[in-house]
KOLRO-500084 format. One record per residue (C-alpha): residue in one letter; x, y, z. Coordinates in steps of 0.02 Angstrom, whole numbers, padded with zeros to 5 digits, always signed. Layout:
BEGIN
AXYZ ...
***
This chain:
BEGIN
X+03249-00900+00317 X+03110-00780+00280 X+02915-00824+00262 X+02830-00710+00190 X+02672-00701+00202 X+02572-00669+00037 X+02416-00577+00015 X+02362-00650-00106 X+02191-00582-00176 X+02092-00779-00231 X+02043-00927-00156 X+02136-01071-00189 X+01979-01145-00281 X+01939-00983-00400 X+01944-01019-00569 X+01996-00906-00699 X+01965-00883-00884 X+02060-01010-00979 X+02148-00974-01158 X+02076-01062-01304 X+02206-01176-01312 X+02193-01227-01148 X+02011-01246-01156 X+02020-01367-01313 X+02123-01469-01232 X+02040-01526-01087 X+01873-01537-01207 X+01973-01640-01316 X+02020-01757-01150 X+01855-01768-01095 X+01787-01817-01246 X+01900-01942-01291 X+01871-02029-01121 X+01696-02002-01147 X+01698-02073-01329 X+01817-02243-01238 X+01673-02280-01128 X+01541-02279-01258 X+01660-02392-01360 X+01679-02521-01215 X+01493-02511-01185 X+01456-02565-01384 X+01601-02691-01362 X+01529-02770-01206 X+01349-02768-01298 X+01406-02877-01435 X+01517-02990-01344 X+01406-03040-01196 X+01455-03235-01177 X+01630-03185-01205 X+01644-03034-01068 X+01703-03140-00922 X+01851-03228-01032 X+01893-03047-01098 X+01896-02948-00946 X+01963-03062-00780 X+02001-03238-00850 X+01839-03315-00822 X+01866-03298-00637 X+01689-03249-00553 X+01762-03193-00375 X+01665-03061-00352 X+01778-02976-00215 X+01899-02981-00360 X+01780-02884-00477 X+01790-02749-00351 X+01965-02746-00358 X+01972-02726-00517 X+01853-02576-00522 X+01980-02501-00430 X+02113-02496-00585 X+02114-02432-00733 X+02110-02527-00883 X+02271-02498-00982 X+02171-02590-01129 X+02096-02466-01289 X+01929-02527-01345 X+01925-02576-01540 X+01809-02424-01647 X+01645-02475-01726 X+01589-02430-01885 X+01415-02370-01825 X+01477-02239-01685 X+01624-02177-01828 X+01478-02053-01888 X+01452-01973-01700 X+01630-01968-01663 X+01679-01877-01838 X+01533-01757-01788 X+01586-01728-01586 X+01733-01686-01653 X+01688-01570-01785 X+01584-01486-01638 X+01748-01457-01555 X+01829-01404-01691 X+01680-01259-01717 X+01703-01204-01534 X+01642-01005-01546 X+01734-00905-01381 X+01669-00730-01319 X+01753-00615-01226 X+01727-00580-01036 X+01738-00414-00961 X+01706-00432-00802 X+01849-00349-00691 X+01855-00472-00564 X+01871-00615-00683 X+02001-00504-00781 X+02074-00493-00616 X+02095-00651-00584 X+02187-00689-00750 X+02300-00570-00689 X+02335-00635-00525 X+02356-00793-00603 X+02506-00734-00739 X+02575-00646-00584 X+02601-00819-00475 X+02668-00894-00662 X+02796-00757-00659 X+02865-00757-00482 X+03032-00838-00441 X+03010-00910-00288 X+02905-01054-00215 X+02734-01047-00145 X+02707-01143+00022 X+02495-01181+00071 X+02476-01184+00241 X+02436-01353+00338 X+02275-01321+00423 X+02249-01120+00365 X+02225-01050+00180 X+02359-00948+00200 X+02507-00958+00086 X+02681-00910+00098 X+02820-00856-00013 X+03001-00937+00012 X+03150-00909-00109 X+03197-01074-00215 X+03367-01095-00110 X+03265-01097+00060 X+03147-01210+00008 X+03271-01337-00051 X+03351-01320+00122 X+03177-01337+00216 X+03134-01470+00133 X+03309-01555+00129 X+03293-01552+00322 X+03134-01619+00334 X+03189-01764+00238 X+03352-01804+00311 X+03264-01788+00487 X+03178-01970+00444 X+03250-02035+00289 X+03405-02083+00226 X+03471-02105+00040 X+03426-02258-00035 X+03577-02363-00068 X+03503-02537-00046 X+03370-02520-00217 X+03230-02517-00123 X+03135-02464-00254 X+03177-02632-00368 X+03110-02712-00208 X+02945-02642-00174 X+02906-02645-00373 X+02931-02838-00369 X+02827-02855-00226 X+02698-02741-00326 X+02718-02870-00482 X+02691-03038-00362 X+02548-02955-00295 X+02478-02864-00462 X+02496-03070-00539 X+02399-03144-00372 X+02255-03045-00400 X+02249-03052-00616 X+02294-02865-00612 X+02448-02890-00721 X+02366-02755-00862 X+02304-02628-00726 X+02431-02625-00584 X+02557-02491-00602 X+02729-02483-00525 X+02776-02374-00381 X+02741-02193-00421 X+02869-02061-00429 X+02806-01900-00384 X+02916-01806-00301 X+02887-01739-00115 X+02834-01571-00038 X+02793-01465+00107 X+02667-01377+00210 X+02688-01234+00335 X+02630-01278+00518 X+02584-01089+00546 X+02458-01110+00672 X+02609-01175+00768 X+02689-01018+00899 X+02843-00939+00832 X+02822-01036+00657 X+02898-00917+00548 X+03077-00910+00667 X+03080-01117+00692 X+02955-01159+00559 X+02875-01329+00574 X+02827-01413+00398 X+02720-01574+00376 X+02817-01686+00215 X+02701-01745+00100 X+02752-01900+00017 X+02624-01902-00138 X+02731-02061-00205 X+02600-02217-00191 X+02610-02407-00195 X+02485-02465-00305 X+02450-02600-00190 X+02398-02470-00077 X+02203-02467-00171 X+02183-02668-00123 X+02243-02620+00058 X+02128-02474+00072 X+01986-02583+00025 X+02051-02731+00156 X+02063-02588+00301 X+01909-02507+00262 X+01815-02683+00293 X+01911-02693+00459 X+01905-02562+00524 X+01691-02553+00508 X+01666-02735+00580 X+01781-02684+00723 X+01691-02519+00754 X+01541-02608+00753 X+01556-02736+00884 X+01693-02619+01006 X+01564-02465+01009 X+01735-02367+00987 X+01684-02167+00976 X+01820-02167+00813 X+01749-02016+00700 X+01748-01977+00520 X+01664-01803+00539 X+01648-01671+00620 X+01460-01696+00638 X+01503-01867+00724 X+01599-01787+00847 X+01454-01659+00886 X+01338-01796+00906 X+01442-01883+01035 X+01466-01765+01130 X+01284-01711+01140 X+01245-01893+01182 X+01372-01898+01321 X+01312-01710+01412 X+01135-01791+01385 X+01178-01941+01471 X+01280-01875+01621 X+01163-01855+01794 X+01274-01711+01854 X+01336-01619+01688 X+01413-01463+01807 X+01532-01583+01851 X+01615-01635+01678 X+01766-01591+01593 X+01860-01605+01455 X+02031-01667+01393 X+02091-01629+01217 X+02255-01705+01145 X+02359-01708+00982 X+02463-01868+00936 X+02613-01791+00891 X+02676-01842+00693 X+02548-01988+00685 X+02598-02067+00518 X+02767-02080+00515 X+02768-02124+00718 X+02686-02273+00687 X+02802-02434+00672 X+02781-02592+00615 X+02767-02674+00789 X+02637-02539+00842 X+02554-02591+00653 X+02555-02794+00710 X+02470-02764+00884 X+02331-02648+00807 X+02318-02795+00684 X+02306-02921+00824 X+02177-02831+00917 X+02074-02810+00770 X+02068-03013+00743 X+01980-03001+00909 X+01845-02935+00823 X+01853-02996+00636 X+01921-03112+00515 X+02081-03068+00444 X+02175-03196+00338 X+02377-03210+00324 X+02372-03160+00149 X+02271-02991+00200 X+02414-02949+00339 X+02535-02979+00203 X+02451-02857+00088 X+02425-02721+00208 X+02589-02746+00274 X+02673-02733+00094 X+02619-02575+00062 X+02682-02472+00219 X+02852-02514+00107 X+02890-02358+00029 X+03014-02220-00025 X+03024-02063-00068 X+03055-01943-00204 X+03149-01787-00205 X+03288-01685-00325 X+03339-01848-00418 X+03366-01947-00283 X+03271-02070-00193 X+03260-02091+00006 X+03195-02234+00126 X+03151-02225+00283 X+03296-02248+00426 X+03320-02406+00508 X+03186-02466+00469 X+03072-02479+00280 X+02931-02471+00378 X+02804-02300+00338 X+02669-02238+00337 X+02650-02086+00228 X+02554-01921+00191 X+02480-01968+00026 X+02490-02161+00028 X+02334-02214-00069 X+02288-02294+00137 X+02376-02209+00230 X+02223-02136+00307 X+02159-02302+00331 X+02314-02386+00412 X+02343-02227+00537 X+02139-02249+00558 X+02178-02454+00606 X+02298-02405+00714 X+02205-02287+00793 X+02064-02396+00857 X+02195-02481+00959 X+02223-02347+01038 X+02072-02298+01060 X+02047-02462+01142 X+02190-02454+01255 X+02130-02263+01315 X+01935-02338+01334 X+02002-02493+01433 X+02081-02391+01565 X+01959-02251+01564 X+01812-02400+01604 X+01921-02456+01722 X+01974-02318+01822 X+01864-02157+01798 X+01691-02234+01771 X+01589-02115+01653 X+01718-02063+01549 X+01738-02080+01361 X+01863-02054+01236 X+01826-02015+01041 X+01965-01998+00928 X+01978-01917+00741 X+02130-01945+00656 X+02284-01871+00769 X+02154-01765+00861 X+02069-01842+01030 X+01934-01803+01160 X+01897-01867+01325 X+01726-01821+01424 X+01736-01835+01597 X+01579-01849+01690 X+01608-01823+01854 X+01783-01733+01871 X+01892-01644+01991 X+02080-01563+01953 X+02162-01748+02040 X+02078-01844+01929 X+02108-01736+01769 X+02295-01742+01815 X+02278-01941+01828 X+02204-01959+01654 X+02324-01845+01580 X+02488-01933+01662 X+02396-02100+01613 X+02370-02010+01413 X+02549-02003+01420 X+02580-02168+01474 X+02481-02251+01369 X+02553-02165+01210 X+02730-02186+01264 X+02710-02373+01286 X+02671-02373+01083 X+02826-02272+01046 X+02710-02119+01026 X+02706-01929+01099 X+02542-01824+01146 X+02521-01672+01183 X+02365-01623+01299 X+02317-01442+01203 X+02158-01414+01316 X+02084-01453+01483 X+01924-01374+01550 X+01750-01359+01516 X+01778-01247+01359 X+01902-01337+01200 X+01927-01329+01031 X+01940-01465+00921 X+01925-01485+00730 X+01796-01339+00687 X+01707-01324+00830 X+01715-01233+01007 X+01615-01380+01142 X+01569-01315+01287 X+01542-01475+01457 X+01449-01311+01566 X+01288-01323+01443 X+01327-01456+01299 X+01331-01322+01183 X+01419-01282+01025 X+01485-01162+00899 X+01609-01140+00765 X+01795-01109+00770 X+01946-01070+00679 X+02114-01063+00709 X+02171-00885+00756 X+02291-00864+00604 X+02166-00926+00475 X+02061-00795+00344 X+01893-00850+00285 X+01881-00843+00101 X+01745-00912-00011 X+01741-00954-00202 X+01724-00776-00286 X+01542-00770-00368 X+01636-00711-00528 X+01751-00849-00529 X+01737-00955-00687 X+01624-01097-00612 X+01465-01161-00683 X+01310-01070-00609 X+01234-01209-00520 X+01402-01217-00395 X+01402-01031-00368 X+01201-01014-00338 X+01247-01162-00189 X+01390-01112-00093 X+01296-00969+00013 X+01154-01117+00048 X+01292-01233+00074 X+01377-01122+00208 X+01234-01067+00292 X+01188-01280+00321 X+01386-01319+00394 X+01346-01145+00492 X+01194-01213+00556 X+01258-01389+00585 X+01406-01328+00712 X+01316-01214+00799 X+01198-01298+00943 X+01079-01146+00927 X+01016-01000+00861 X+01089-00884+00971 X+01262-00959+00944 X+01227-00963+00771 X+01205-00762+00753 X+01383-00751+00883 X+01471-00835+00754 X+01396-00779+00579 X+01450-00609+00581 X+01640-00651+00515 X+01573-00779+00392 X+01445-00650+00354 X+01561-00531+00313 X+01682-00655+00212 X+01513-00712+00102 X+01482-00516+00047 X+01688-00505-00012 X+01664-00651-00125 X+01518-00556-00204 X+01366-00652-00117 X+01217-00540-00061 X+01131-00700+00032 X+01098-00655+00213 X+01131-00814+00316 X+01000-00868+00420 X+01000-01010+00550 X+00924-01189+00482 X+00829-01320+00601 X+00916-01477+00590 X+00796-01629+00574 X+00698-01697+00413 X+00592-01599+00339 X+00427-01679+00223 X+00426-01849+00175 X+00594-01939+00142 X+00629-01958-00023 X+00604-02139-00118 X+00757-02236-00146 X+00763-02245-00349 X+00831-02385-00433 X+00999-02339-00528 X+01018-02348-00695 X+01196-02360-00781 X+01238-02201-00839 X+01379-02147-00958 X+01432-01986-00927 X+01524-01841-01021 X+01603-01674-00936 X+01643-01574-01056 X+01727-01430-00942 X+01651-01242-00921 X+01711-01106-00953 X+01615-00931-00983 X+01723-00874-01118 X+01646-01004-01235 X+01489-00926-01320 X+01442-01127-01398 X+01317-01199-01293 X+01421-01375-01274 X+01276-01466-01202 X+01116-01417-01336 X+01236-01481-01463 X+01282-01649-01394 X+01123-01718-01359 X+01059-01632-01524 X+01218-01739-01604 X+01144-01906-01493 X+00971-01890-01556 X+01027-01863-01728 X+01133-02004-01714 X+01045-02132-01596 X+00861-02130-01662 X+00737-02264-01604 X+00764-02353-01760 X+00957-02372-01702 X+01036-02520-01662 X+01109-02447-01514 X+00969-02333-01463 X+00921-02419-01300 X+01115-02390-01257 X+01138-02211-01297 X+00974-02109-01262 X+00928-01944-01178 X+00929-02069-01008 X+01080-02188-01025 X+01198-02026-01064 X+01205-01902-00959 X+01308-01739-00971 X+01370-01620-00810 X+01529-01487-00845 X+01686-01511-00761 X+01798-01358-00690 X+01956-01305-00758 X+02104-01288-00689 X+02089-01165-00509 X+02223-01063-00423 X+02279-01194-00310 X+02314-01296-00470 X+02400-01129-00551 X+02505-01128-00385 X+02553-01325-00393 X+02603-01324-00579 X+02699-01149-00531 X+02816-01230-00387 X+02854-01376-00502 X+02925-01279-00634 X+03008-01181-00548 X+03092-01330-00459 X+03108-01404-00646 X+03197-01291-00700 X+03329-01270-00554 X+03352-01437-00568 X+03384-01429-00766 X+03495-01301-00717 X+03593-01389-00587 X+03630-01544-00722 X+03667-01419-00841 X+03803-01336-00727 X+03884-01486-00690 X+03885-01567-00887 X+04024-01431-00954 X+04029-01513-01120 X+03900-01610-01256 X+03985-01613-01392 X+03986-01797-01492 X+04161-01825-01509 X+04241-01732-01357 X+04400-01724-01440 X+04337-01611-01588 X+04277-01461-01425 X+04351-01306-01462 X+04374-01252-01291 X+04444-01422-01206 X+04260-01512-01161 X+04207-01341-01061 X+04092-01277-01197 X+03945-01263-01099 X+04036-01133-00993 X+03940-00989-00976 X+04030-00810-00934 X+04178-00860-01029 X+04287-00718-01116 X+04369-00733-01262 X+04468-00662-01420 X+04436-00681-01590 X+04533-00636-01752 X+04412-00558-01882 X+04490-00553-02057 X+04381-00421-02151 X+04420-00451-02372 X+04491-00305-02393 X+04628-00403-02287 X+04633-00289-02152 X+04624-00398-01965 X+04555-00327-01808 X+04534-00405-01638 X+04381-00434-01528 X+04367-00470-01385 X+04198-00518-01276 X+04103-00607-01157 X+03968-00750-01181 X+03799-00710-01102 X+03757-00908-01091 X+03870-01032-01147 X+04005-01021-01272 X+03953-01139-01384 X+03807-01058-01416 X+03902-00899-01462 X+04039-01019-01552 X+03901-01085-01680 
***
C-alpha cells in the first residue's frame, strides 16, 4: 500500500469562489428556512391558546419541551396572506443577484486547487490528530478500510437494523416524538490516518469513523450530560473538557505541593477507548454514578439503547462481533457515554492514588490522562504505572504510559513539574496552516483569526518568555496565510468592568451565505425589503423589526467539504460500477436480448453485415468501447 503524502497548497477550512449556480442555491436554502421560521412565528402569534394542543399534545413537561428542541419538526407551516408580499419580493431579490468577478490570484488559485482534488482518481485520507492529508488509490482504500471493519464487526445477518429502528419507534412514541424522530441513519463509514503513529505509512493505523447515528442518541446525550455534571460536582473528579482546564489544574497542583522539585509526571493513552468499552464496563460506570445522582430505570434503558448500533459500508451493513454492544466515533453521545465511563475510571485511578501515594492526582480528557505526583521517586513511579495497568486491565481495557518525567506532552501543551510552567506543542509530523486572508470568508472572520491566535498563544504559554520560544513557527505560519499582525503576548485576567448580563430577546435569524463574487449587497436589501414591508402601522411589526430579525452570512462550502464530497463520489461511482459489472443484461423481456442477456458487456467484438442499396454487402467487424447495447441501438 502506498501513502502518499499530498502537498496540498489550502487549509482544510479555505473557501473558494463559488459558481453562480452554486451560490443561488444555498441562498435559495437559507432563505427558505429563513422564510419557515417567520411563518411559524405568525402561526404561533395567531394561535396562542391553541399552541400547546398543536405542538406536544397539551403535555406541559417541561423536560419534554427540551427534548423536543432537540428535533426537527418534519411539519411545514401553512403561508399567510400578509407575508406573500415579502416573500414574492425576497425572492425577486434573489432572482436580481448581480456577481463580479474576482481577480485575485490566490483566490483564483484556490478555484484551481479545488477542480484539481474534483479531478483526481483516488481517495483523500485527513489525518487523525495532524492536517495532513494523504492520497491512497480507490482499490487500497477499499482494502484499508475493509480491514478495519472486519477487525471488529461482522456482517449483519440477524436484521439488526429492523431491531434498533423499532426500539427507535417505542422510544420516539414514549416521548410524543413520533413526527420528529428519524430512523437509524445510514451514512456510510470512513477512515483516518494515525500518522503521528511510528512507521504509519508501512503498518498504517486508521481510526473508523462510524458517522451512522441512533436518533435516540440526542435524548441520551442530554440524560449523560446531566450525569455526568452532578457527579463531577460532588466527586471533585479532575475530568476536563479543555485544554485550559487541564492548565489550570495543573497550576493548582505545582502551587499546592510543599516540595515541587520532587514531582513528576505520568502521561497515558487508553488504547481504542470507544469501541473498548463493553456493556458490563457501561453498567458499573452507571452504578457508580447512582452513588452520586438520581438515575431512573427508564434513563439506563435509554442510554443503554442507543450504544445498539451498526454500521454502513459498500452496500452492506455490519454489527459489532459477539456482542451489539458499541460505542462509536460519530454517535450523536458517544462523547458523552466514553466521557461517563471515564469518570469511573477516573474514580478507580483517584481511589488508589488517595490511598497509596498521598499527594497525587489524576485528571483525565477523553482517552488522554495525567497523573501529578508530588513527592516522587523512580519505585514509586514504577508502582503507579504497574498499578495504571492493572487498573485498566481489570475493565477489559489497555494503556499505554507515553511519558514519565518532569517534562510531557499532552493535548497542546508541553507541562513542565521542575517550575509549573507551560508552553505550546504539536505533534512532530503536523504543519501549521491558518485560513488564507484571501480565502472567500466574510471580513469580520478574517480581521479575527490573527487576534484569535495570538489569545490561544497566550493562553498555553505560562509566560512571556515562553510565549516568544514558541511564536516564532506560528509567526511564520500567520505571514504564509497573508497576515501582517505581529503576535504579541496577552495578560490573562479581566480587564475593565465585566460586562452586564443583557436580557435576550428572541431573535429570528437569516444567513444568507458570502461570497465576494456577488457585487449585490444581500444585507442593505433585506432589511430595506423588512422596513418596506413591516412598517409601524403593520400588523406584524412588533414581530419583524430591525431588532426581532437579525441577519449574519454563512460560509460556503470549504476545501475540507470539496475533499468529503470528492471521496464520496468517487466511491459512488465504483460502486455504480461494481453493480453494473455484475448486472450483464437490462433488457425488459430477456428473451428478446440480442446477445443472450450479456448486453451490458463491454469490450465485446463483433461482425456485422452492411447491405449498402446499390446491393453490394461488405463486412465489419469491431469492438464496443462500453457496452454493446449501447453500440447495438
Amino acid at each position: 500500500m502506498i501513502l502518499e503524502k499530498l502537498q496540498l497548497n489550502f487549509n482544510g477550512k479555505d473557501i473558494p469562489l463559488p459558481s453562480k449556480s452554486q451560490y443561488i442555491k444555498k441562498l435559495i436554502l437559507q432563505t427558505e428556512k429563513f422564510l419557515k421560521n417567520i411563518r411559524w412565528k405568525v402561526f404561533w402569534f395567531e394561535r396562542k391558546e391553541d399552541q400547546q394542543e398543536f405542538d406536544d399534545g397539551g403535555d406541559d413537561d417541561p423536560q419534554l419541551k427540551i427534548l423536543r428542541s432537540d428535533f426537527k419538526s418534519t411539519k411545514t407551516p401553512p403561508t399567510h396572506e400578509l407575508l406573500k408580499p415579502f416573500e414574492r419580493d425576497i425572492y425577486h431579490l434573489i432572482g436580481n443577484v448581480e456577481f463580479r468577478k474576482i481577480q485575485d490570484p490566490k483566490l483564483l488559485e484556490m478555484g484551481k486547487e479545488a477542480k484539481r482534488i474534483k479531478e483526481r482518481k483516488d481517495i483523500i485520507i485527513n489525518a487523525d490528530k495532524t492536517n495532513n492529508r494523504y492520497g491512497v488509490s480507490l482499490t487500497d482504500y477499499k482494502q484499508l478500510l475493509q480491514n478495519n471493519i472486519t477487525k471488529d464487526y461482522t456482517t449483519d445477518r440477524t436484521n439488526n437494523l429492523a431491531t434498533i429502528n423499532a426500539n427507535i419507534r417505542k422510544h420516539a412514541n414514549s416521548l410524543k416524538l413520533e413526527d420528529r424522530m428519524e430512523k437509524h441513519s445510514e451514512a456510510e463509514a470512513f477512515l483516518t490516518i494515525k500518522d503521528h503513529k511510528e512507521n504509519f505509512q508501512n503498518n498504517p493505523k486508521c481510526r473508523l469513523i462510524n458517522p451512522a447515528s441512533n436518533q435516540v442518541g440526542r435524548v441520551s446525550k442530554r440524560i449523560t450530560e446531566g450525569i455526568i455534571k452532578e457527579c463531577k460536582q460532588k466527586t471533585g473528579l479532575a475530568q476536563w473538557i479543555s485544554t485550559q482546564e487541564m492548565i489550570n489544574w495543573f497550576s493548582s497542583k505545582h502551587r499546592n505541593n510543599p516540595t515541587p522539585k520532587k514531582a513528576s509526571l505520568i502521561q497515558f493513552d487508553i488504547c481504542e477507548f470507544y469501541p473498548s468499552i463493553s456493556e458490563q464496563l457501561m453498567d458499573r460506570s452507571l452504578d457508580f454514578a447512582k452513588r452520586y445522582t438520581d438515575i431512573s430505570a427508564e434513563q439506563t434503558e435509554t442510554i443503554k439503547s442507543c450504544r445498539k448500533s451498526v454500521l454502513f459500508s459498500n452496500g452492506k451493513v455490519w454489527r459489532k462481533k459477539n456482542s451489539d454492544f458499541d460505542i462509536t466515533m460519530g454517535a450523536l453521545d458517544g462523547a458523552e457515554a466514553a466521557d461517563l465511563t471515564g469518570l469511573f475510571l477516573l474514580g478507580q485511578v483517584q481511589q488508589y492514588l488517595e490511598t497509596n501515594h498521598k499527594g497525587s492526582n489524576c485528571g483525565l480528557y477523553r482517552d488522554d490522562g495525567l497523573i501529578y505526583v508530588e513527592n516522587s521517586n523512580g519505585p514509586e513511579i514504577t508502582k503507579i504505572t504497574k498499578a495504571l495497568h492493572k487498573i485498566f486491565k481489570n475493565n477489559q481495557l489497555k494503556i499505554t504510559v507515553e511519558q514519565t518525567g518532569k517534562i510531557v506532552n499532552i493535548l497542546d501543551v508541553t507541562l513542565s513539574a521542575i517550575n509549573g510552567s507551560y508552553k505550546p506543542y504539536k505533534k512532530p509530523n503536523s504543519n501549521i496552516a491558518y485560513v488564507k486572508r484571501a480565502s472567500n470568508h466574510p471580513s469580520s472572520i478574517l480581521k479575527n483569526i490573527p487576534a484569535s491566535i495570538q489569545k490561544r498563544l497566550s493562553c498555553i504559554s505560562s509566560t512571556e518568555e515562553e510565549f516568544e520560544g514558541a511564536k516564532e513557527e506560528y509567526q511564520a505560519a500567520l505571514k504564509t496565510a497573508g497576515y501582517s499582525k505581529e503576535l504579541m503576548y496577552e495578560q490573562r485576567g479581566r480587564t475593565g468592568k465585566p460586562k452586564n448580563r443583557k436580557r435576550q430577546r428572541k431573535i429570528i435569524w437569516y444567513n444568507p451565505p458570502f461570497s465576494k463574487n456577488v457585487a449585490t449587497n444581500i444585507g442593505e436589501r433585506f432589511f430595506e425589503l423588512v422596513r418596506l414591508h413591516f412598517p409601524p402601522q403593520h400588523p406584524f411589526h412588533a414581530l419583524f423589526n430591525k431588532k426581532t430579525i437579525k441577519l449574519s452570512y454563512s460560509c460556503m462550502i470549504n476545501m475540507d467539504g470539496i475533499v468529503k464530497s470528492h471521496n464520496k463520489a468517487t466511491l459512488k461511482k465504483a460502486e455504480d460500477e461494481e453493480k453494473q459489472s455484475e448486472r450483464l443484461c437490462n433488457c425488459r423481456i430477456p428473451e428478446n436480448c440480442p446477445v443472450g442477456n450479456t448486453c451490458l458487456k463491454s469490450g465485446v467484438v463483433y461482425e456485422a453485415l452492411i447491405k449498402h442499396s446499390n446491393g453490394v454487402e461488405q463486412k465489419y467487424v469491431g469492438m464496443t468501447g462500453g457496452s454493446f447495447k449501447t453500440r447495438f441501438n
